[in-house]
C-alpha positions in Angstrom: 6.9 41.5 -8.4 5.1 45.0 -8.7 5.5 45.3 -4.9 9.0 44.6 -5.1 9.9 46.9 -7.9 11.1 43.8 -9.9 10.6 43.9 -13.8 11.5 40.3 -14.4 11.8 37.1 -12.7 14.7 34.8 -13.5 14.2 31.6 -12.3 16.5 28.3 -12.5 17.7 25.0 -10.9 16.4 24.9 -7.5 12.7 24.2 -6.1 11.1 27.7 -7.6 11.0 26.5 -10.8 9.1 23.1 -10.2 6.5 25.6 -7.9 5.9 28.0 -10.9 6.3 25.3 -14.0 6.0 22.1 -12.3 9.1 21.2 -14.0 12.2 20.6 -12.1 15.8 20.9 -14.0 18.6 19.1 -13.7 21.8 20.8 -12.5 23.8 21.3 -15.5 26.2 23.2 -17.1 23.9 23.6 -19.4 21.3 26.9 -18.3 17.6 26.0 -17.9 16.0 29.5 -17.1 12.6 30.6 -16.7 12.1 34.3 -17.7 8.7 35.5 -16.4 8.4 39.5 -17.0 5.9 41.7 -15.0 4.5 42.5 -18.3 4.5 39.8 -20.9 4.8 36.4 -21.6 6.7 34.0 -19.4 9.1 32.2 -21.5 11.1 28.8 -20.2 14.7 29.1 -22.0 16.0 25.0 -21.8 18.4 22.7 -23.1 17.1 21.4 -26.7 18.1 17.8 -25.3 16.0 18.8 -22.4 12.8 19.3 -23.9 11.3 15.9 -23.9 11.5 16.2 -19.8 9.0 19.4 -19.7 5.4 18.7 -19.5 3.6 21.5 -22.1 1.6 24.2 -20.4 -0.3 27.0 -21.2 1.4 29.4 -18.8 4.4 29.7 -20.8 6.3 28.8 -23.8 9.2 26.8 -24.6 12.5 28.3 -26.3 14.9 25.7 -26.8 18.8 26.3 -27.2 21.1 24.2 -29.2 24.5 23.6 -28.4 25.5 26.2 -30.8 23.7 29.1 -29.1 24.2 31.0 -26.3 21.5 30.7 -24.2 22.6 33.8 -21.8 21.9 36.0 -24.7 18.5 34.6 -25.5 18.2 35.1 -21.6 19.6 38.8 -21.5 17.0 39.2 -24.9 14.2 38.3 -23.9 14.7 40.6 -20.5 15.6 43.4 -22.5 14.4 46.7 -21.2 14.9 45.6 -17.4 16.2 47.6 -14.5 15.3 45.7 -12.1 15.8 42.0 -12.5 15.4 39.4 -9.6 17.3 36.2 -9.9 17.5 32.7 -8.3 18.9 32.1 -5.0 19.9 28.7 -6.5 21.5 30.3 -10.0 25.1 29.1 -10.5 27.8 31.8 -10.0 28.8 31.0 -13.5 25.3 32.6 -14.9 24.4 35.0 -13.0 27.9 36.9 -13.7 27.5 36.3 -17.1 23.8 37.7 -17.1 25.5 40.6 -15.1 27.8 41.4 -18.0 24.7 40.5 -20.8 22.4 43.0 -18.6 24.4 46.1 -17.9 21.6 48.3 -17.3 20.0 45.7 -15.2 20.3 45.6 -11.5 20.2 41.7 -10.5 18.7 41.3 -7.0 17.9 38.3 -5.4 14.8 36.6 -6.0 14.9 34.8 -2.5 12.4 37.0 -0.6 10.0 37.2 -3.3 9.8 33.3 -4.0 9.3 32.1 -0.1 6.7 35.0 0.3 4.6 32.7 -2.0 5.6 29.3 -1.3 5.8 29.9 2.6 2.2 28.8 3.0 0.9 25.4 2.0 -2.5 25.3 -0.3 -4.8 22.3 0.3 -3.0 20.2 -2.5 0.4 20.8 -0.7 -0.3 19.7 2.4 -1.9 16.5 1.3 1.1 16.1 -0.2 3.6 16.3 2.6 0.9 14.4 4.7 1.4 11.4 2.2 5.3 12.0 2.6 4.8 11.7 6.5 3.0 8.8 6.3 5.7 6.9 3.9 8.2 8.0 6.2 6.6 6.9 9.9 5.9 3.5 8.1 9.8 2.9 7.7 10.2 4.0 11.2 7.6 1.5 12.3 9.3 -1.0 9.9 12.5 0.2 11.6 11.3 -1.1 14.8 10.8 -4.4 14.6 14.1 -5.1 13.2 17.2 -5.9 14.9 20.2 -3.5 14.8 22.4 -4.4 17.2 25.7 -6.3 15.4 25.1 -4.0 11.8 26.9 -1.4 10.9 25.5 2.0 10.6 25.7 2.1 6.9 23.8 -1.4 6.3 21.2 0.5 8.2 20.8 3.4 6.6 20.8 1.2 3.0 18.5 -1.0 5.0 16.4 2.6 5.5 16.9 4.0 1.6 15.6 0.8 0.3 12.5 1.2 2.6 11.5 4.7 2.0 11.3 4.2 -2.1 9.1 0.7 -0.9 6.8 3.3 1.2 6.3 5.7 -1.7 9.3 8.2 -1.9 10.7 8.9 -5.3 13.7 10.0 -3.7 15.9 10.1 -0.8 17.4 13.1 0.5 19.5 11.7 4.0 19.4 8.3 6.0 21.3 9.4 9.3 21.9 6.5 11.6 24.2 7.4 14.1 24.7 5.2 16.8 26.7 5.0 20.3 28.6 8.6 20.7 27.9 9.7 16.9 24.8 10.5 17.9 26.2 13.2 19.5 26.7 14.8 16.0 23.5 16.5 14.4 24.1 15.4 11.0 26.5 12.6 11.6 27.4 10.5 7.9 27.2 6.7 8.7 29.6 4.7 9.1 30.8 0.9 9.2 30.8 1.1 13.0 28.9 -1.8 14.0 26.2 -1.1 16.5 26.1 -2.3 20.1 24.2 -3.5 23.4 23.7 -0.1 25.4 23.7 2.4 21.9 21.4 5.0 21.6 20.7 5.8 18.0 19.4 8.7 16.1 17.8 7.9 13.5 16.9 10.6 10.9 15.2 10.3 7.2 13.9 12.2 4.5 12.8 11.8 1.0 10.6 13.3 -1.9 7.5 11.7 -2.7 5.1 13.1 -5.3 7.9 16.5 -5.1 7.3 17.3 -1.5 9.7 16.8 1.4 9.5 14.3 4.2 11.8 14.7 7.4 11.1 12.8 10.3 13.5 11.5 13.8 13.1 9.2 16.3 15.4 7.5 18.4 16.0 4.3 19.0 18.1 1.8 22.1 19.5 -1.4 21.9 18.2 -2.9 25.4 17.0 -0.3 28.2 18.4 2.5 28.6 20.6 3.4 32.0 18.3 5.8 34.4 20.4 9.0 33.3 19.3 8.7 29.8 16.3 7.4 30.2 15.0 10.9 32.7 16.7 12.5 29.8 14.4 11.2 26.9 11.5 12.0 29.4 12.8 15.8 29.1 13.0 15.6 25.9 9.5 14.2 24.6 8.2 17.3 27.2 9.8 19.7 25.0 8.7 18.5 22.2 5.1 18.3 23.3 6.0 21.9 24.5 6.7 23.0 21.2 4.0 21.4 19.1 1.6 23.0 21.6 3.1 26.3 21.3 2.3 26.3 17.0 -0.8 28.3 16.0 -1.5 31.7 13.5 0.2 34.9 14.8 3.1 33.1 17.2 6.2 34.9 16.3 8.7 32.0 14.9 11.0 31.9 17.6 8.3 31.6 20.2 8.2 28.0 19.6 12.1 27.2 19.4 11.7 29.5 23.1 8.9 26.6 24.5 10.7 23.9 23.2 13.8 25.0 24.7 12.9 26.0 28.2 11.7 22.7 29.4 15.4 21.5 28.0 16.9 24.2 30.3 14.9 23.7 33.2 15.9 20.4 33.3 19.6 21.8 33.1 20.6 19.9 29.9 20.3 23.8 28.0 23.9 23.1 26.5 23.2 19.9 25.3 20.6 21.3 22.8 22.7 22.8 20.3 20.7 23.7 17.3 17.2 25.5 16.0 14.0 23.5 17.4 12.9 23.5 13.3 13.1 24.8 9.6 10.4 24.9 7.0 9.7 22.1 4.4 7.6 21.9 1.3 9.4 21.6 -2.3 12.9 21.6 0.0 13.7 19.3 3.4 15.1 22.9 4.6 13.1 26.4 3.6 11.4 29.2 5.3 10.1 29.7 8.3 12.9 28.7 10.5 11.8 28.2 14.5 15.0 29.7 15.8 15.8 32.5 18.7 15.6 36.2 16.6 13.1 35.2 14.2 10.0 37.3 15.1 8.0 36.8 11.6 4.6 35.9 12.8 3.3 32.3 12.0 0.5 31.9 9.7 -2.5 29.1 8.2 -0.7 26.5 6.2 3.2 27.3 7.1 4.8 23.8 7.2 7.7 22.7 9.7 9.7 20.8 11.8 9.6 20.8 15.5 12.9 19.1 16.2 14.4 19.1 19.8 17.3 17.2 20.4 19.7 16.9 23.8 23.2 15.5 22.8 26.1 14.5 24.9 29.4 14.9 23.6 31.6 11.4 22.9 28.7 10.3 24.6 24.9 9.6 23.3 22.2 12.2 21.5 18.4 11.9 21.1 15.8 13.9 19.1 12.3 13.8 18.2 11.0 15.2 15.0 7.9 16.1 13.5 6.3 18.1 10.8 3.8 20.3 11.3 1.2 22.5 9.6 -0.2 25.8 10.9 -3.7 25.5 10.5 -6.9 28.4 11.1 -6.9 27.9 14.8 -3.4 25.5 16.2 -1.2 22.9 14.5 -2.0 19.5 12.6 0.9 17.1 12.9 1.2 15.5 10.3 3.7 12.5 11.5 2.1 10.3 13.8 4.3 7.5 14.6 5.6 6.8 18.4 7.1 9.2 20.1 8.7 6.9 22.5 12.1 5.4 23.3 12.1 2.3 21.0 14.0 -0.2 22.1 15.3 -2.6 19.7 18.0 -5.7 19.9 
C-alpha cells in the first residue's frame, strides 16, 4: 500500500477478502467491507445477521451494522482522513458511488493491481491446496471414462459430472461443460438436452472449489474411434500441449508459453482453429492473473499457478482441448493434474 501511495484498502465480495480474512461474503445488497488502513487497525464492517458466518481473528475487528444504519457511513468513517483510497475490483457499482459521494476528498482507485501483486504466487499451503483440487477433479475424469455417454443428453452428463465432483471432495462447482458433436466447437458451450451420438467428439470441461481453491481441468472424450482427420488432429494437439507445459519455468515472459503452445498448432496449419489464450491463472478464482496470452510480457515466477489450455475447434463441426494446471516452481513446472492426456474413447 505504501508503494502504491494508497492510504486505505477497501475490500468486499470477491476472492480478496477470503485471502486477507479467510472469510468469504455473500453477494448481497447488504455491504460486507473490509477497511484495512496503512496505519491502524483493520476493521471488517458486516451485516449484523452476518456475523455468526465470520470465524474471529486477531487481525482485525468486527463492526457490525444493523438494518437501521448506514453502513457506507461507518465505511466513509472509519477511512476518514484518506486521499488515496483503493477499492475492490469486485465492489458493486451501487457502493463504490456511494463511497464516492461519502469520501469527497478521497480519490478511489482500483485495488486490482495491488491485490494480484500478492496473491499471484502460491505459498506452500496453497498449492497443496489446488493439488488436492486437481486430484478431486482427474478422479471424475477417470470416473468419466468408464461410463457410457453415447444415447444421454449433454445435460444428464454434466449433472452426472456435478454430482461427482462434490463425491471427490469439491465443496462447490463452478461449470460442467459437456459439449458434444459440433458444440464443441464453442469454448464455453452451456449444455444442452441434445442427446449424444456414435462418431461425437466431446469436450468435456469442469471446475470446482475444494477447501476455497479452484480446480479446472479438460479432456476430451469420442464415442467409437475417431475418423483419421481428427484423430492426426488430437495428435497436434497433445504436442502443443506438451509444447507448452515444457515451455513453463521462472523468468519466461507470459506469452512465451501461449507462443509454444500455439506454433505447433500453426505448423500443423490448424492456427485458425485455435481461437483463444493457451491459459489464465487460478488460485481463490477459476480465472485470475497471470494470463498466458500473446502481449503479456510479465515475467513468470516460483509458485504462479495456471492453466495450459490448447484447444483446436472446427466450426459446426467438432473441438478438442487439453487442460492442465500448473505451478511455476524454483527451476520448471509441476503439473499438478495427472490424469490421461489421451483421446478417450467411450460408448
Amino acid at each position: 500500500m505504501a508503494l502504491a501511495g494508497v492510504d486505505t484498502l477497501l475490500v468486499s465480495v470477491g476472492s480478496d477478502l477470503p485471502y486477507l480474512t479467510g472469510y468469504r461474503a455473500m453477494p448481497l445488497e447488504r455491504l460486507t467491507m473490509l477497511v484495512l488502513p496503512a496505519a491502524g487497525e483493520p476493521v471488517l464492517v458486516i451485516p449484523e445477521l452476518e456475523v455468526a458466518r465470520v470465524t474471529p481473528h486477531e487481525a482485525f475487528t468486527i463492526r457490525a451494522w444493523s438494518e437501521t444504519e448506514d453502513p457506507v457511513a461507518i465505511v466513509a468513517d472509519l477511512a476518514a482522513g484518506s486521499h488515496r483510497a483503493a477499492i475492490g475490483d469486485q465492489t458493486w457499482a451501487r457502493f463504490v458511488l456511494a463511497l464516492d459521494a461519502a469520501m469527497p476528498d478521497a480519490a478511489l482507485v482500483s485495488a486490482g493491481d495491488l491485490m494480484s501483486a500478492l496473491r499471484r504466487c502460491k505459498a506452500a499451503d496453497e498449492v497443496r491446496r489446488l493439488r488436492a483440487a486437481a486430484e478431486a477433479a482427474d478422479d471424475v475424469i477417470a470416473r468419466l471414462a468408464e461410463m457410457t455417454l453415447s444415447g444421454s443428453a449433454e445435460r444428464a452428463v454434466a449433472r452426472e459430472i456435478t454430482e461427482m465432483m462434490l463425491v471427490a471432495g469439491h465443496e462447490t462447482v463452478e461449470f460442467a461443460i459437456v459439449a458434444s458433436g459440433p458444440n464443441g466447437s464453442s469454448p464455453h458451450h452451456e449444455p444442452t438436452d441434445r442427446l449424444i451420438e456414435p462418431g461425437d467428439a466431446i469436450v468435456v470441461d469442469i471446475g470446482g472449489r475444494r477447501d476455497g481453491y479452484c480446480s479446472d481441468t479438460s479432456r476430451t472424450f469420442h464415442v467409437g474411434r475417431p475418423d483419421p482427420a481428427y484423430a492426426r488432429a488430437y495428435e497436434v494437439l497433445q504436442r502443443a500441449q506438451e509444447a507448452g507445459v515444457a515451455a513453463v519455468r521462472p523468468g519466461v515472459p507470459a506469452q512465451e508459453i501461449d507462443r509454444a503452445a500455439r506454433a505447433v498448432i500453426e505448423a500443423a496449419g490448424y492456427g485458425d482453429r485455435f481461437i483463444h489464450r493457451t491459459g489464465h491463472g487460478i488460485g481463490l478464482d477459476p480465472h485470475e492473473a497471470p494470463y498466458l496470452v500473446e502481449g503479456n510480457d510479465e515475467v513468470l515466477a516460483e509458485g504462479m499457478s495456471f492453466s495450459v489450455e490448447p484447444g483446436i475447434y472446427q466450426p459446426g463441426g467438432w473441438g478438442m482441448r487439453i487442460e492442465d494446471i500448473v505451478v511455476v516452481t524454483a527451476d520448471g513446472v509441476d503439473r499438478l493434474n495427472t490424469s490421461d492426456r489421451r483421446l478417450y474413447i467411450v460408448g
